[in-house]
C-alpha positions as CSV (number, residue, x, y, z in Angstrom):
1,X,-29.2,3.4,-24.2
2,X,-26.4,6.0,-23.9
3,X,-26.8,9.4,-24.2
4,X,-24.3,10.4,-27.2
5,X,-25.0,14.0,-28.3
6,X,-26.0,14.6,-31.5
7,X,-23.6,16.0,-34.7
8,X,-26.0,19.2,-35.1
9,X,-25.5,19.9,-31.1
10,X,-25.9,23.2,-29.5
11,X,-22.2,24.5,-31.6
12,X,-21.4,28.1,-31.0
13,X,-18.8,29.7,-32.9
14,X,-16.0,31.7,-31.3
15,X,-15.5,34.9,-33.1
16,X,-12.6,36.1,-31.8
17,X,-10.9,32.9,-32.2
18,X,-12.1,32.6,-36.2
19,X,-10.7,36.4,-36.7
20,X,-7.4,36.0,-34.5
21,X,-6.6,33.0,-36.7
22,X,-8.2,34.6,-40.2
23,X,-6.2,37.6,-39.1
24,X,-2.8,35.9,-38.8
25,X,-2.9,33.8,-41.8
26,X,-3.4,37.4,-44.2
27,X,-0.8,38.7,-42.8
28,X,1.6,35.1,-43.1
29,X,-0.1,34.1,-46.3
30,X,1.6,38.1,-47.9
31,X,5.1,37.0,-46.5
32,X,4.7,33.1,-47.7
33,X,3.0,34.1,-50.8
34,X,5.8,37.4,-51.8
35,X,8.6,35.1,-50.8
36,X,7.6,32.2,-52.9
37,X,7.0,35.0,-55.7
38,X,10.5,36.6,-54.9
39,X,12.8,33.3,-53.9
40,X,11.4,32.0,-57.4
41,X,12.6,35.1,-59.3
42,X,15.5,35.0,-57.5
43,X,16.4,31.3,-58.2
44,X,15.7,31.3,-61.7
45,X,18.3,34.5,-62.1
46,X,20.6,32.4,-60.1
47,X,20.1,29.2,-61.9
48,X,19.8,30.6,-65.5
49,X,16.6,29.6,-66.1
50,X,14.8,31.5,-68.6
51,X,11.4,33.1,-68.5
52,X,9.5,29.6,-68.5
53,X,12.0,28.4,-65.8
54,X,10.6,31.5,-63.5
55,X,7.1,30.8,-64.1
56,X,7.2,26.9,-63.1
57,X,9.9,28.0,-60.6
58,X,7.2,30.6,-58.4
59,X,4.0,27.7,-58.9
60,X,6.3,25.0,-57.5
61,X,7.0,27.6,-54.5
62,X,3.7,29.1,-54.6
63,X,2.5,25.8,-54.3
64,X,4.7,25.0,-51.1
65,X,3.8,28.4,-49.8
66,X,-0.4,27.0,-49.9
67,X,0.6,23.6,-48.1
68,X,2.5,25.8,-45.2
69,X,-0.9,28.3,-45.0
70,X,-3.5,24.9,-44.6
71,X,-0.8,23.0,-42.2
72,X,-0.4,27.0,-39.9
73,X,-4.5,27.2,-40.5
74,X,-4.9,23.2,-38.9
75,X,-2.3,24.1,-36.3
76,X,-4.4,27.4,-35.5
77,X,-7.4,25.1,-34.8
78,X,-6.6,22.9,-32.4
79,X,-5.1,26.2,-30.4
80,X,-8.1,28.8,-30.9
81,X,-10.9,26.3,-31.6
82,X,-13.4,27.7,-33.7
83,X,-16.3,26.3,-32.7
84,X,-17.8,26.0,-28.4
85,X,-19.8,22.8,-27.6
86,X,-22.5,23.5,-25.6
């Protein structure tokens, strides 16, 4: 018989790993997030797009913007794990 440890294991979470992490992703979620908003409006002025072109123009970038905040959160992760085996 081997002696695998179970899934619901002694797990400890690591505060100051969860807050560093939560912490940094406010503060590049406001810059990802205001330059998707901006670049778009910016863009569409550029490009001559009207007011329609803006909108779709920010939720394609907006929608970038999330897939760079869950691939920095991930990255985050493995550096500052969130949770201690014990």
């Amino acid at each position: 018989m081997s002696a695998q440890t179970s899934p619901t294991a002694s797990r400890q979470i690591v505060w100051p790993s969860v807050i560093t992490v939560l912490s940094a992703a406010i503060l590049i979620g406001a810059e990802v997030f205001g330059a998707a908003f901006a670049g778009g409006w910016a863009l569409s002025i550029l490009l001559g797009l009207g007011d329609t072109g803006t909108h779709i123009l920010q939720a394609v970038l907006f929608g970038l913007g999330v897939l760079v905040m869950i691939g920095f959160i991930r990255a985050a992760q493995r550096v500052e794990p969130f949770v201690k085996r014990a």
